[in-house]
C-alpha positions in Angstrom: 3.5 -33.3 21.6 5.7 -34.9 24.0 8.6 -36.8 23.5 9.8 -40.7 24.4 13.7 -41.4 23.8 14.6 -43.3 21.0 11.0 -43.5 20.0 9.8 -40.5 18.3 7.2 -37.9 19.0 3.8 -38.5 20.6 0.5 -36.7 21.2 0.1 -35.4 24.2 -2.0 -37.8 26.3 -3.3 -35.3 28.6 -4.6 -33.1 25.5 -5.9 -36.4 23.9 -7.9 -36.9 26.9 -9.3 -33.9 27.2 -10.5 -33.4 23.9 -12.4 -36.6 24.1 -14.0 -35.4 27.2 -15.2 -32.0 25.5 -15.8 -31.9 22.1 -16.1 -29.0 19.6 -19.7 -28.1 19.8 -19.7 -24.3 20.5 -19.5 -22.1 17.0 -16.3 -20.0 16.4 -16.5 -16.0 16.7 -18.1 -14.4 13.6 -15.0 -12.1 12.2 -16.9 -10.3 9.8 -19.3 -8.9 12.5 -16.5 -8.2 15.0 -14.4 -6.7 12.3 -14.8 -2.7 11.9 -15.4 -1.2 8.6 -14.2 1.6 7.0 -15.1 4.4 4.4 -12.8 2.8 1.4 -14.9 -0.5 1.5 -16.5 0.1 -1.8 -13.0 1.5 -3.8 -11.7 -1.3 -6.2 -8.4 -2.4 -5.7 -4.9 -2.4 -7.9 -5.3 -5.9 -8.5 -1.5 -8.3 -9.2 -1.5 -11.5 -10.4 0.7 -13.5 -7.9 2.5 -15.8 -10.6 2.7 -13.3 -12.8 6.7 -13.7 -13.7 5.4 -17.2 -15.6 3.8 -16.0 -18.2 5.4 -14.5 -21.1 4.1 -11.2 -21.1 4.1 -9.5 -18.3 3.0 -5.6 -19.3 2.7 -4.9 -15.1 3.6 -1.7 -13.8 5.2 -1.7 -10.1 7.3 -4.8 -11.2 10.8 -5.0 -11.6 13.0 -7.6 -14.0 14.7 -9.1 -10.7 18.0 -9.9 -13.3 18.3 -6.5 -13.1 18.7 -6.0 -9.4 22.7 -5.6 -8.0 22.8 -8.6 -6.0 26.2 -9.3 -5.1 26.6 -5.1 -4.9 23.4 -5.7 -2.2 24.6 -8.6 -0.6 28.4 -6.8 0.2 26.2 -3.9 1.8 24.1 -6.7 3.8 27.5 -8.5 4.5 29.4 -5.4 5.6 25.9 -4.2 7.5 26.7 -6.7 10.3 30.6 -5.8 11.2 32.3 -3.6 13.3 31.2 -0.6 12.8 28.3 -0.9 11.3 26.4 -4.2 13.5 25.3 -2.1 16.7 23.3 0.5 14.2 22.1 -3.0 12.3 20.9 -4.7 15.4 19.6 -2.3 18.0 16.3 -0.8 19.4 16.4 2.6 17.8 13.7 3.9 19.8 12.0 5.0 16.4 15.3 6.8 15.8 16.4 6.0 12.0 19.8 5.3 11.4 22.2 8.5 10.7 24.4 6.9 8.6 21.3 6.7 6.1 19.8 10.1 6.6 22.6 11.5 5.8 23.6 9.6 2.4 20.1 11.0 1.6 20.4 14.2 2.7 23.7 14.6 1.0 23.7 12.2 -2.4 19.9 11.8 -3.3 18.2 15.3 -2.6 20.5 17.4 -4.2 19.7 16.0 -7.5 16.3 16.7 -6.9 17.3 20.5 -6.2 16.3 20.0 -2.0 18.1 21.0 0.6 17.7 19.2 4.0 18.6 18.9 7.7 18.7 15.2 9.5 15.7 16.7 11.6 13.6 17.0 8.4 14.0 13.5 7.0 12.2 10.2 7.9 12.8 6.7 6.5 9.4 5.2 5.5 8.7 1.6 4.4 7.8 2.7 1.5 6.5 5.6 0.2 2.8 3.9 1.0 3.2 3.9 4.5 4.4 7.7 4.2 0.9 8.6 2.9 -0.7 6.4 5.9 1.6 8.4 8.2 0.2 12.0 6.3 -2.7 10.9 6.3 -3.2 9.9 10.1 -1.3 12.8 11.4 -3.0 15.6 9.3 -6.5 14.3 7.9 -10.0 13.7 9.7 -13.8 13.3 8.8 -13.8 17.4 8.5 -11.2 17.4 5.7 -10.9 18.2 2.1 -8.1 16.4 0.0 -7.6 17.1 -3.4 -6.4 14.3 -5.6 -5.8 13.9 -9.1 -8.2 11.9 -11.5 -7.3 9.8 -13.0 -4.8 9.0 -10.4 -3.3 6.5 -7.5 -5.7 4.1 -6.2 -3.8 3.1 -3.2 -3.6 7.0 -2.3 -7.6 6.9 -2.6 -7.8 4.5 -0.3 -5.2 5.9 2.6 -7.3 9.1 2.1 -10.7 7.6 2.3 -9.7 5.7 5.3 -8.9 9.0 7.1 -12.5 9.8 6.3 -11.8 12.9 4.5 -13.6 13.8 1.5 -12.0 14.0 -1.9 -12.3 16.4 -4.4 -10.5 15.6 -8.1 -8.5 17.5 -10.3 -8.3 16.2 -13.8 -5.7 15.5 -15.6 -4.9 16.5 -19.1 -1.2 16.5 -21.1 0.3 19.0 -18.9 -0.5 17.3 -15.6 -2.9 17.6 -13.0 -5.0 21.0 -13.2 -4.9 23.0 -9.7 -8.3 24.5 -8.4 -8.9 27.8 -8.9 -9.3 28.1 -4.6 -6.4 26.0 -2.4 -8.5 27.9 0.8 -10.7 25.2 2.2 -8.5 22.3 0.9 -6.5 20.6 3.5 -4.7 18.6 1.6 -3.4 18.5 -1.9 -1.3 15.2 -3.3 0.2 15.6 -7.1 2.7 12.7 -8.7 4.6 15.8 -10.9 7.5 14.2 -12.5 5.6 11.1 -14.4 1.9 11.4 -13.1 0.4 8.2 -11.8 -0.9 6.4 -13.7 -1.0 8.5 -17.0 2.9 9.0 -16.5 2.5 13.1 -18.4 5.1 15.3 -16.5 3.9 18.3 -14.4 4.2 21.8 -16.5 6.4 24.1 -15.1 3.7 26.9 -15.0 1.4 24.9 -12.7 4.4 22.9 -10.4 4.5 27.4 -9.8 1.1 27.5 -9.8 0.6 24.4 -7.1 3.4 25.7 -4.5 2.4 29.3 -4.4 -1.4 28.8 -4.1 -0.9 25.9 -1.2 1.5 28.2 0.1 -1.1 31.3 0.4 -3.8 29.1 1.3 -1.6 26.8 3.9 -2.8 23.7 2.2 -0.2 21.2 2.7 1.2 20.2 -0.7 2.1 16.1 -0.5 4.5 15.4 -4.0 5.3 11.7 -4.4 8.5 11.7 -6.9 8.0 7.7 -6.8 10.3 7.5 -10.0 11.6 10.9 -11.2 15.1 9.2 -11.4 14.0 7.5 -15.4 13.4 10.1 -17.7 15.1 9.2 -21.2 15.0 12.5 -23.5 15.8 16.1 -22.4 16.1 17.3 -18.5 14.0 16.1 -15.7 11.5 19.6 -14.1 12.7 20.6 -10.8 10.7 19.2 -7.5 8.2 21.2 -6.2 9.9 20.8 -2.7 12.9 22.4 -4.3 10.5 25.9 -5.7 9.2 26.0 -2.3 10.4 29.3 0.1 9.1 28.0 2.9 9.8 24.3 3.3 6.4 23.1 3.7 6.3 21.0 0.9 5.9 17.4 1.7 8.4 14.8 -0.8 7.6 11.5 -0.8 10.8 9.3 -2.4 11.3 5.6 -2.4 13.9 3.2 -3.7 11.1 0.4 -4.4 10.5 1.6 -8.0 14.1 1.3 -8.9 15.6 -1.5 -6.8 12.7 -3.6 -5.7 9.1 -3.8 -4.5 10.2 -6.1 -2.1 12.4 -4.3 -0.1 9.7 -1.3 1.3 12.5 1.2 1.8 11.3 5.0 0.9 11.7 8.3 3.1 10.0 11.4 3.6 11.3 15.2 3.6 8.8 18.0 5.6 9.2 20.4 8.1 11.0 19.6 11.4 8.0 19.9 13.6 5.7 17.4 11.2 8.8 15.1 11.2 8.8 15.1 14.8 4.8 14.7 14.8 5.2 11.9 12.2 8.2 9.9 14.2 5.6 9.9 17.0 3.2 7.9 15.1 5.6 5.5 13.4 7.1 4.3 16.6 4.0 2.8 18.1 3.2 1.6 15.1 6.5 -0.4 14.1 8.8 0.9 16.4 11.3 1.8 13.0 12.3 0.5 10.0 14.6 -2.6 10.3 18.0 -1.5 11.1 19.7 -3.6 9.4 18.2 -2.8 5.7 18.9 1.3 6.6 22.5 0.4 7.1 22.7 -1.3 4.1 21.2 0.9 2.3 23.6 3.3 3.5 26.3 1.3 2.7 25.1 1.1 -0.9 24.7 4.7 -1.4 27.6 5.7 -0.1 29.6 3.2 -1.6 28.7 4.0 -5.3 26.8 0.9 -6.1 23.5 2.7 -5.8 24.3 5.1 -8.5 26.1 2.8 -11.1 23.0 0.5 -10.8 20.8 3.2 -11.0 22.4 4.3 -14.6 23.0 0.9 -16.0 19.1 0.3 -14.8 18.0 3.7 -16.2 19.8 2.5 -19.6 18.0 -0.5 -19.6 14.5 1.0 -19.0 15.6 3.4 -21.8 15.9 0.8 -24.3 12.5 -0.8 -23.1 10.7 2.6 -23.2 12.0 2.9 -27.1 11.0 0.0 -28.1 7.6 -0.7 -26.6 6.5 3.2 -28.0 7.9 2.0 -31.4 6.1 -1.8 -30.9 2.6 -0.2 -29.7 2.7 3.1 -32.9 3.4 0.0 -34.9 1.1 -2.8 -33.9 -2.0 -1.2 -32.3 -5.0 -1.6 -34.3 -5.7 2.0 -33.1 -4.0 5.5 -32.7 -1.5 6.0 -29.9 0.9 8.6 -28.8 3.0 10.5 -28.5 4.8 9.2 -25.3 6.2 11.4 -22.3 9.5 10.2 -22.2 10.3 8.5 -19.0 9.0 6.3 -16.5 8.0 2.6 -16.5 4.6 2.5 -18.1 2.6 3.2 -20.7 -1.3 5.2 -20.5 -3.4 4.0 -23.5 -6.4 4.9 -24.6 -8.6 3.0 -27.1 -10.9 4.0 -29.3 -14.8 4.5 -28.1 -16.4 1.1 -27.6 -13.1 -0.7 -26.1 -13.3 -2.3 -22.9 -10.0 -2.6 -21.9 -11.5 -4.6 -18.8 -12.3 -7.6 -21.5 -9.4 -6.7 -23.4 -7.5 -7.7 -20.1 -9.0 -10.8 -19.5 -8.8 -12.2 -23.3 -5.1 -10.8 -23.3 -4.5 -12.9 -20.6 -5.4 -16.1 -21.9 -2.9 -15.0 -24.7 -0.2 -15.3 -22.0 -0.6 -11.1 -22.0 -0.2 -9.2 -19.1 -1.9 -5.5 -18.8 -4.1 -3.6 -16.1 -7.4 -1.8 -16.8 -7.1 1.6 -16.5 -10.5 2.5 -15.3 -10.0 1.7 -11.5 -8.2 4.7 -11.6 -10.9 7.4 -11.9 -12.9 8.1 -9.2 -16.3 7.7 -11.3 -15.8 4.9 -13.6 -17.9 4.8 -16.7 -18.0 3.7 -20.5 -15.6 6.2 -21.5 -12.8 5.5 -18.2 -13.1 1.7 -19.7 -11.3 2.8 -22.7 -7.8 3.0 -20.9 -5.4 0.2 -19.8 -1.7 0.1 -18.8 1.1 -1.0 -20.2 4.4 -1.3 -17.8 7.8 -2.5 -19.2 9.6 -2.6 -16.1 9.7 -5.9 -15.6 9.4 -7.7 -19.0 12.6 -8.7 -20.9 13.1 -6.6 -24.0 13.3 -9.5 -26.2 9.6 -9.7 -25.6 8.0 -6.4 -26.0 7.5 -6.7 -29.5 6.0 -10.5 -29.5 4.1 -9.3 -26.5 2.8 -6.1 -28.2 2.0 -8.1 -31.3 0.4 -10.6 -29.3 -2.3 -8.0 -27.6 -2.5 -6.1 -30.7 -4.1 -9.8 -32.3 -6.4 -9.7 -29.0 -7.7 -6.2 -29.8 -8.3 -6.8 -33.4 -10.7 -10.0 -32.4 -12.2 -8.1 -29.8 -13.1 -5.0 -31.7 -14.6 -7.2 -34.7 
């Protein structure tokens, strides 16, 4: 485009010339044949509907109410992020160094409530607790290796393991958890959710979180624990991290503050031994140099402010009341039986009775303006019987609607089973 004053913008003449001259005869590249593939191709995916805060029942796990988020408690931390002191840590090239000020407020106010104990060298911020497994995964796994994974149990996991072109070995999951293997020694690689397993949300027994360190530990299997949302558990005390049983630090924790702030903000960290730190900072820094500055700092500011943890109790509360209701909505409603619950988390595992397909049941619930993700994506061999399960989550739905909502998909299931 050029310009002409007082006129208005023009096309370039030159440029219009020259594409009368040449036209566009010759065919564009072929991206699919120039693309490279990679073991996961054939996984299914966690799928999200993209307008899904429009309709009125929106069971979706991984979403949060965004009325419940602190803003102006976020936007101070933001606000104060960019002043003296606090700007040149915001603003500059850390050379893949995160920022201290953040490490520490980890190190110092979020771990000890987990029962770990930290140095700053042990600690990396992650975007996301995601691209902590790609990091694991790219740093310690090949076509040679053995992870074990629970089934049913995070896709996206599946996937970032797949990728590495390691091969996967399940451990089922029944009320207490995942089950270990009997032999840790030619497993490379073993990655647990303990405190509300993903996605059947059942807390880790205390025997086998004992069980899990001590075997990796003999075997020197590395033992990845993603505590993705120990913080909501709504009756009795929440079970100690496995990082915090373990003598010899080699635990790998996985936390993130996605789960209880927002998806959108891709802030998590990761706690390991020194020297994998050290390996993994390698990787991350020619791969995104670092995390943006200025959201560590603020984050920083927010923890060590206060604002994190009253938000995180009056959130906590809120999730309470939503856990109590949907378990009493779904015992109530459900044309089938349910329950009992684990109490905590921000989802519901359900199981129908044989001949369900809670893939239909999805699709008619959603033309009821309902919300809720088929469960069988989650096993690694999906048949009739993995068909059975769905999800409910309740993180982001308002509590005035669970029990219309749960009513609503009850009506759905009652048509669909005849």
């Amino acid at each position: 485009m050029v310009s002409r004053e007082r006129r208005g913008l023009f096309v370039n003449p030159d440029v219009q010339s020259a594409l009368a001259i040449e036209p566009h005869r010759t065919p564009g590249i072929d991206w699919s044949k120039r693309t490279r593939s990679f073991p996961d191709a054939g996984l299914p995916h966690i799928e999200k509907v993209s307008d899904w805060a429009s309709y009125p029942y929106p069971f979706l796990a991984g979403q949060t109410d965004v009325r419940s988020f602190p803003v102006r408690a976020w936007q101070r931390a933001l606000r104060e992020s960019l002043y003296h002191p606090h700007v040149f840590p915001s603003l500059q090239d850390s050379l893949g160094v995160d920022d201290p000020m953040l490490v520490d407020a980890i190190r110092r106010q979020l771990l000890p409530t987990r029962g770990i104990e930290a140095d700053v060298d042990e600690i990396l911020i992650t975007v996301g607790s995601q691209h902590g497994l790609d990091l694991l995964g790219r740093v310690l796994l090949g076509r040679k290796s053995v992870v074990a994974i629970e089934d049913p149990g995070y896709l996206d996991a599946r996937h970032i393991f797949t990728r590495t072109g390691a091969s996967l070995r399940a451990m089922p999951v029944d009320a207490d958890g995942a089950i270990p293997p009997d032999d840790f020694r030619d497993i490379d690689l073993v990655y647990v959710t303990p405190s509300h397993q993903s996605p059947t949300n059942v807390t880790l027994a205390m025997e086998r979180r004992l069980h899990f360190v001590q075997r990796a530990g003999h075997a020197r299997t590395v033992l990845v624990e993603d505590d993705y949302d120990s913080e909501f558990r709504y009756r009795g005390q929440p079970s100690p991290a496995l990082k915090a049983l373990d003598p010899t630090s080699d635990v790998v924790y996985l936390g993130t503050f996605s789960k209880f702030l927002s998806p959108g903000l891709r802030l998590g960290y990761l706690v390991a031994h020194r020297d994998l730190i050290l390996e993994l900072a390698q990787v991350r820094r020619y791969e995104l140099r670092h995390p943006p500055g200025q959201l560590q700092r603020a984050m920083a500011l927010f923890i060590t402010s206060g604002d994190y943890h009253r938000a995180l109790r009056r959130h906590r509360e809120s999730l309470q009341q939503r856990w109590a209701t949907i378990t009493a909505a779904v015992e109530r409603e459900l044309p089938f039986e349910t329950g009992p619950f684990p109490p905590g988390g921000v989802s519901l595992w359900l199981t129908g009775p044989d001949g369900l397909d809670a893939r239909e049941l999805t699709v008619r619930a959603r033309d009821e303006g309902v919300l809720i993700e088929p469960g069988d994506i989650y096993f690694q061999t999906s048949d009739a019987s993995a068909r059975r399960h769905f999800r409910l989550g309740y993180g982001a739905i308002p509590t005035r609607s669970i029990v219309p909502g749960v009513q609503a998909l009850a009506a759905v299931c009652r048509r669909l089973m005849g």
